[in-house]
Z-matrix of the N, CA and C atoms (Angstrom, degrees):
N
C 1 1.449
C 2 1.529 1 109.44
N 3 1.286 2 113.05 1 129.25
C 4 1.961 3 98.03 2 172.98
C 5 0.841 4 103.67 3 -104.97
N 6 1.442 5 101.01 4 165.45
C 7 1.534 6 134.50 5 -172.28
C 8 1.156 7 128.42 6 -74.07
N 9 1.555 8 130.96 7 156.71
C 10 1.399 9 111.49 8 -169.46
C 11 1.463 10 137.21 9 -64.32
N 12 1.656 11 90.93 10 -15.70
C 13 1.910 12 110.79 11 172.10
C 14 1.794 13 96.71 12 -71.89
N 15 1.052 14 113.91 13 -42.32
C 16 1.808 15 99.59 14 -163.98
C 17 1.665 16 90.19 15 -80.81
N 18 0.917 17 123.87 16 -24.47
C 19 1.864 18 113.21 17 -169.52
C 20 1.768 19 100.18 18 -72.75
N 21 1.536 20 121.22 19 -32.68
C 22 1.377 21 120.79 20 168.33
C 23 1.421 22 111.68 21 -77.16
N 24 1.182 23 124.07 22 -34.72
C 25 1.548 24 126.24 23 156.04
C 26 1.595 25 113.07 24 -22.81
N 27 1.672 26 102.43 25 -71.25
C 28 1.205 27 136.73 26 -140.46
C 29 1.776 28 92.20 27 -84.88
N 30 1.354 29 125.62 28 -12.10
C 31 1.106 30 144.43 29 -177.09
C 32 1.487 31 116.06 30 -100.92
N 33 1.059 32 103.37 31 -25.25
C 34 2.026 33 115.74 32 162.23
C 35 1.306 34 119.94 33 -75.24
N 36 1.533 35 112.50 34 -24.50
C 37 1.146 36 105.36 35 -141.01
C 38 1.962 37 86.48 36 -105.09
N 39 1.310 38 104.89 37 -6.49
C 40 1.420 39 107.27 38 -178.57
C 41 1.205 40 103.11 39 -87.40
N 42 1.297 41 129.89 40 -12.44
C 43 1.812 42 129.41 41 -177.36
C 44 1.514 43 94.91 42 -54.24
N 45 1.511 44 111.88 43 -67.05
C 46 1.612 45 108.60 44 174.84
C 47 1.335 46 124.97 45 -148.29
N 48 1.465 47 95.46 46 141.85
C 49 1.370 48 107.06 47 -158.43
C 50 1.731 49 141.51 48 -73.49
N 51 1.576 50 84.75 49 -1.29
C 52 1.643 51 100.73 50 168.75
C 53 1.389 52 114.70 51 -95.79
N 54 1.430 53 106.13 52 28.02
C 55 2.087 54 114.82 53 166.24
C 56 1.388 55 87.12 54 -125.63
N 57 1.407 56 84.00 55 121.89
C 58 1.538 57 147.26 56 178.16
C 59 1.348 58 114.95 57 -50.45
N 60 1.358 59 101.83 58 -53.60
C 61 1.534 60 121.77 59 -166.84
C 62 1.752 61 120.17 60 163.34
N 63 1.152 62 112.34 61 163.36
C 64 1.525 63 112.83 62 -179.89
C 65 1.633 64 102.68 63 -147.38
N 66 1.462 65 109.39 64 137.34
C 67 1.608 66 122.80 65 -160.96
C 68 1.393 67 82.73 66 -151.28
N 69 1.302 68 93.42 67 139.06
C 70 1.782 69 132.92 68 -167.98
C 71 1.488 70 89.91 69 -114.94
N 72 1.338 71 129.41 70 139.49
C 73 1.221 72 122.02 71 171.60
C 74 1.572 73 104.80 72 -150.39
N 75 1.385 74 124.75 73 174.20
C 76 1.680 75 127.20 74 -179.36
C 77 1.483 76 78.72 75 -91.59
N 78 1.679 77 105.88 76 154.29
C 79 1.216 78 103.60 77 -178.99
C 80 1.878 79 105.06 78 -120.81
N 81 1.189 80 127.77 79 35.58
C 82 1.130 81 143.17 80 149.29
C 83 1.605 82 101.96 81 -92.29
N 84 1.163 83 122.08 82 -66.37
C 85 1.264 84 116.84 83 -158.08
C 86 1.782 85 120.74 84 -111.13
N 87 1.372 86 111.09 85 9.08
C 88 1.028 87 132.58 86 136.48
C 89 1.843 88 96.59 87 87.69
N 90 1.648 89 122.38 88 -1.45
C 91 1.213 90 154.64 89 -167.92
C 92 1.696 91 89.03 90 -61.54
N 93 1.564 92 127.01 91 118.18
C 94 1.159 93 107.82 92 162.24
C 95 1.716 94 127.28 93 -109.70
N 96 1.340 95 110.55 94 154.60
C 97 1.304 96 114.79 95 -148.23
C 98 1.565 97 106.92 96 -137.19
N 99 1.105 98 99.72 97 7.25
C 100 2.077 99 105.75 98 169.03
C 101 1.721 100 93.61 99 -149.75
N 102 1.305 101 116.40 100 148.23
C 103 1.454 102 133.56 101 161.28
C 104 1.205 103 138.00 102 -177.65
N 105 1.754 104 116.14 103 140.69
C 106 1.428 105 111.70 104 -171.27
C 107 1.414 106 97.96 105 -131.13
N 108 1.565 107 109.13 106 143.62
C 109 1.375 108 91.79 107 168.39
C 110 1.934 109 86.49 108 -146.28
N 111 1.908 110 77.97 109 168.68
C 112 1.851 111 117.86 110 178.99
C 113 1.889 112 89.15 111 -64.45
N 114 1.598 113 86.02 112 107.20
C 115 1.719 114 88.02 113 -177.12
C 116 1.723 115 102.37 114 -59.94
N 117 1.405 116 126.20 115 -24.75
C 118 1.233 117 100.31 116 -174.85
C 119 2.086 118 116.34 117 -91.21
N 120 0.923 119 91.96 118 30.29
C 121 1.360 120 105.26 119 -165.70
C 122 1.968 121 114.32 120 -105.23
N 123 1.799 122 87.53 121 -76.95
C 124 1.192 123 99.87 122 -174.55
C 125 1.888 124 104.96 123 -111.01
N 126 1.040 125 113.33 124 150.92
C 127 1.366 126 112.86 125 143.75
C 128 1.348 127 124.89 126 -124.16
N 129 1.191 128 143.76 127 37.89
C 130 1.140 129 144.82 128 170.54
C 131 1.046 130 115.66 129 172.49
N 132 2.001 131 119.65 130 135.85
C 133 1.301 132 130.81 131 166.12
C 134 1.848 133 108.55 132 -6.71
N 135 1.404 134 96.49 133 -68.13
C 136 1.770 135 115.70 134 -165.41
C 137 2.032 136 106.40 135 -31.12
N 138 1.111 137 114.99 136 -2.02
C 139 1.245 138 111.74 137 -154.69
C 140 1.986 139 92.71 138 -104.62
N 141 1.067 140 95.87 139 -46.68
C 142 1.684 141 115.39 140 156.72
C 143 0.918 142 104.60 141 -34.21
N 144 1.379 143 141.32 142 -98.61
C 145 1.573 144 152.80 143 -158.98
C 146 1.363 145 115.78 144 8.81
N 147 1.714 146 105.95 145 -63.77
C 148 1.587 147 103.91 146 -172.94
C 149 1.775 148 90.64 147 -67.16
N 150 0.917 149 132.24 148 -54.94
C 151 1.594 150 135.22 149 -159.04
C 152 1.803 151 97.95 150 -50.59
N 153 1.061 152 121.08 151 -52.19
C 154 1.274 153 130.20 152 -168.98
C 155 1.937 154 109.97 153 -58.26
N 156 1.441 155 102.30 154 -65.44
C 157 1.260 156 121.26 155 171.16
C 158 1.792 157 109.19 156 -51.47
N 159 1.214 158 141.85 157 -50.29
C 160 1.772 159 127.71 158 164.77
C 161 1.258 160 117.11 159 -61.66
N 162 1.480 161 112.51 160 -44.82
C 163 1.719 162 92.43 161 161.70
C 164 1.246 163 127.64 162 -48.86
N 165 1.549 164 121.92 163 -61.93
C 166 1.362 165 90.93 164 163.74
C 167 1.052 166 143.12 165 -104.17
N 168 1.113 167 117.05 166 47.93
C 169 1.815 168 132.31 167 116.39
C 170 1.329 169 123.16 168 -15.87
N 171 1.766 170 82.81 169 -82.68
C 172 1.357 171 96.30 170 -153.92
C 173 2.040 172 108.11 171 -80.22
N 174 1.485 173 91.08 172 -2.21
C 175 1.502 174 79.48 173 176.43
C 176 1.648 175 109.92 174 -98.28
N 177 1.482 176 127.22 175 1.20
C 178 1.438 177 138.67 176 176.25
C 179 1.360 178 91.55 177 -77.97
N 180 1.400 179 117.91 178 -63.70
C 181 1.540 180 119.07 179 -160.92
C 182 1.756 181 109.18 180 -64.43
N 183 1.657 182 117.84 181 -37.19
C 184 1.230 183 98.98 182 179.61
C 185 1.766 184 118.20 183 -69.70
N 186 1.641 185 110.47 184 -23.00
C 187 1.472 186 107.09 185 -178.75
C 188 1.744 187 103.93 186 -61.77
N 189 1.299 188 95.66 187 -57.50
C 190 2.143 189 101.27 188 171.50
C 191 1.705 190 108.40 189 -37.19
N 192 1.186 191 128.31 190 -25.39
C 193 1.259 192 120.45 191 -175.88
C 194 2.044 193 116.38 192 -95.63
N 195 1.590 194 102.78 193 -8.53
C 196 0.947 195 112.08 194 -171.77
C 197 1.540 196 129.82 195 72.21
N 198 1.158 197 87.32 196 15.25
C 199 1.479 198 113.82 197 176.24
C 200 1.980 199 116.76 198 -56.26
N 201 1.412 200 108.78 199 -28.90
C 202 1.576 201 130.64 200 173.63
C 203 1.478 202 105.91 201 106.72
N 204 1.128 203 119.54 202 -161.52
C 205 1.420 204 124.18 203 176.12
C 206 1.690 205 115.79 204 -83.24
N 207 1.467 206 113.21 205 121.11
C 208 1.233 207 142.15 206 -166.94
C 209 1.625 208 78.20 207 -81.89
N 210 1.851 209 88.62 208 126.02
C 211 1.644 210 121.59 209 177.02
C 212 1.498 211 133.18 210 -106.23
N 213 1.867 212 103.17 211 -30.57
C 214 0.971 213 117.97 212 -178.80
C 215 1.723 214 109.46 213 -173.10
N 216 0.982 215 127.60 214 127.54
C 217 1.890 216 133.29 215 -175.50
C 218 1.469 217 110.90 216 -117.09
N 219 1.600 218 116.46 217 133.07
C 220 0.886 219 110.45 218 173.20
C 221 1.429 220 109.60 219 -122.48
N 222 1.411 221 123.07 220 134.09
C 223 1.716 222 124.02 221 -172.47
C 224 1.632 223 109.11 222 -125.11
N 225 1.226 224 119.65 223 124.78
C 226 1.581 225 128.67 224 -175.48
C 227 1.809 226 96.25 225 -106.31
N 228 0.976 227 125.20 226 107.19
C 229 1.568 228 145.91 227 159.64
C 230 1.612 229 106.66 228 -71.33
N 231 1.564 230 113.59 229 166.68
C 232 1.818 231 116.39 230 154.50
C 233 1.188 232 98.16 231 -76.56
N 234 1.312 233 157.36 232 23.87
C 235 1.140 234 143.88 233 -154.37
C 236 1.216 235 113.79 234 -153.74
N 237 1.643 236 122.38 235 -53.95
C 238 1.219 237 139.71 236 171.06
C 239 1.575 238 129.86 237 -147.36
N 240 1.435 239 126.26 238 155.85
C 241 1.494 240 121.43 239 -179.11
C 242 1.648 241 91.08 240 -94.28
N 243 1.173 242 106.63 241 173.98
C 244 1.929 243 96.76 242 -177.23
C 245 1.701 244 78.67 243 -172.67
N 246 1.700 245 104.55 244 131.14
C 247 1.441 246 118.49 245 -152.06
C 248 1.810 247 81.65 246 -121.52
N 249 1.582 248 118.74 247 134.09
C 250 1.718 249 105.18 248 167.35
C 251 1.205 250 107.95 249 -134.24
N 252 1.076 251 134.56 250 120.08
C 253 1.589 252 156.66 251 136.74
C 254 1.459 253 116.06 252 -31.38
N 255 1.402 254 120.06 253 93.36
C 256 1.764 255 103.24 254 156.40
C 257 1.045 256 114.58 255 -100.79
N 258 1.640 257 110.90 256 117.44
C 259 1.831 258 135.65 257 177.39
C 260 1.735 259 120.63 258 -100.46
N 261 0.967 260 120.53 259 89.70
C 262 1.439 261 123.84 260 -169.21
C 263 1.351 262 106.51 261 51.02
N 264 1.373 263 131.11 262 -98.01
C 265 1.349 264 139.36 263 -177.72
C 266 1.547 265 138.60 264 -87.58
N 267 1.527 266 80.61 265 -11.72
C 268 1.687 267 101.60 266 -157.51
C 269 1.800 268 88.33 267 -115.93
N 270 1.555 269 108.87 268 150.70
C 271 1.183 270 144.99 269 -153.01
C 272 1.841 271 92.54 270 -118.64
N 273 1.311 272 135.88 271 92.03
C 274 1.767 273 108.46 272 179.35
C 275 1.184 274 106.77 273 -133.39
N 276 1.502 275 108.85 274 125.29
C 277 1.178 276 121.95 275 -155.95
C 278 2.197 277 105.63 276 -124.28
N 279 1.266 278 80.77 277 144.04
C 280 1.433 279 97.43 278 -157.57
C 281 1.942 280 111.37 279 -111.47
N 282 1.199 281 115.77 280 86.36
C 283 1.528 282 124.79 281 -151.61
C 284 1.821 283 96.29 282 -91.25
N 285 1.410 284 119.50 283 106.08
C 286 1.142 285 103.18 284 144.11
C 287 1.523 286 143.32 285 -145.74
N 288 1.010 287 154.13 286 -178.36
C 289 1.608 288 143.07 287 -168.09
C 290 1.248 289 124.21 288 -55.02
N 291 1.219 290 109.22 289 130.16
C 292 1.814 291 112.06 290 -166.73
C 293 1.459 292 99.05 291 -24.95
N 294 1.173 293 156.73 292 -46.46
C 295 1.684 294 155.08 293 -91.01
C 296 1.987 295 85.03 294 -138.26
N 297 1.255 296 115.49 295 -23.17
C 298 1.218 297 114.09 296 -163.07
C 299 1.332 298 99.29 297 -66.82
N 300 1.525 299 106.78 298 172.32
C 301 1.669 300 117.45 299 -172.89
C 302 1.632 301 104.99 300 -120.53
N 303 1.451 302 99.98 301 94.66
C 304 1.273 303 99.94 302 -179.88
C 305 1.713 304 129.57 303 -62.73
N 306 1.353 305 128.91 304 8.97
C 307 1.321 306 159.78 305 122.10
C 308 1.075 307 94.55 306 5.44
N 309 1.667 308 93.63 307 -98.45
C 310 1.640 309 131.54 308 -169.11
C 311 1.136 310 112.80 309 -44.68
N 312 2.027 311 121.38 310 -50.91
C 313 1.233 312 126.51 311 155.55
C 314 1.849 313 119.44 312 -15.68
N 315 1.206 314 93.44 313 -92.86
C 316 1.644 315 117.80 314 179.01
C 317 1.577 316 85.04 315 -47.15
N 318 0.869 317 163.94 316 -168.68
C 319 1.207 318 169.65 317 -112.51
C 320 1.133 319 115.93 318 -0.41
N 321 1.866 320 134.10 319 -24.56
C 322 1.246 321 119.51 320 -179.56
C 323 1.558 322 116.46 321 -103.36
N 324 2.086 323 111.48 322 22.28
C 325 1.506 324 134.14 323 177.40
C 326 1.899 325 101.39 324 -35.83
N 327 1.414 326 105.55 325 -76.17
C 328 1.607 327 103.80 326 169.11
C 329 1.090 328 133.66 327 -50.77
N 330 1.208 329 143.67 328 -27.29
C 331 1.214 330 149.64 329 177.32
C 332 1.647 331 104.50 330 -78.17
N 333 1.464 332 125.88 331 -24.98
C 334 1.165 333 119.40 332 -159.52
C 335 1.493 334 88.63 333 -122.15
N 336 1.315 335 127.24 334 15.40
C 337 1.729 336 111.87 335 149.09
C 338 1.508 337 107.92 336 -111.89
N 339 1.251 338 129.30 337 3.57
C 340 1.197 339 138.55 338 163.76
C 341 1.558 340 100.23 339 -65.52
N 342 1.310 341 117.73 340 -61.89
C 343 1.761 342 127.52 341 -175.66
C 344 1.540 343 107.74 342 -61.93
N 345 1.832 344 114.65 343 -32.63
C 346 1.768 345 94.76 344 164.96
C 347 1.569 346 101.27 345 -80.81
C-alpha cells in the first residue's frame, strides 16, 4: 500500500505524462527513500542510479569550484531531461523523456518539498 508522500508523488506525476518518475533520495549518500514512477516507464529505483550518482557529481564538483551551495541541476541525456532539487537533506530528482519540458519540470520545485 503507499504512503501518503508517494500517493502525492503519484499525483504529480499524472499532471504530465512524459515524467518518468520522481526519487527522493539522502543527499550525502545518494540512498533513495521515497518513489513514484510512470508505470509505463520505469519499474524500479535501479533505473535511477546513473541519474542519482551525476547529480551528485555535479553538486560536489560545483561546491569544489566555489561556486556556493548547489540549489537546483538540470541534465538533458539522448534519452531523458532529469530536473534535481536540493531540499535540506534530501536529493529529489525529477526523471523525464527526452521530449519533456523541463519548464514544467522546474515548476513542480514547491509542490515537491511540500511531499518531503
Amino acid at each position: 500500500m503507499d504512503t501518503p508522500k508517494e500517493l502525492e508523488l503519484r499525483n504529480l506525476l499524472k499532471r504530465d505524462e512524459s515524467i518518468m518518475g520522481i526519487v527522493v533520495a539522502e543527499k550525502d549518500s545518494g540512498t533513495p527513500v521515497l518513489s513514484a514512477y510512470n508505470q509505463s516507464s520505469f519499474d524500479s529505483v535501479d533505473r535511477f542510479r546513473p541519474y542519482i550518482a551525476s547529480m551528485l557529481t555535479m553538486m560536489r564538483n560545483s561546491n569544489k569550484l566555489g561556486m556556493g551551495e548547489t540549489k537546483r541541476v538540470c541534465l538533458t541525456y539522448d534519452e531523458a531531461n532529469v530536473v534535481c532539487f536540493f531540499y535540506k537533506i534530501w536529493i529529489i530528482i525529477v526523471a523525464g523523456e527526452s521530449e519533456s519540458n523541463l519548464g514544467g519540470m522546474l515548476s513542480l520545485e514547491d509542490e515537491l518539498y511540500r511531499c518531503v
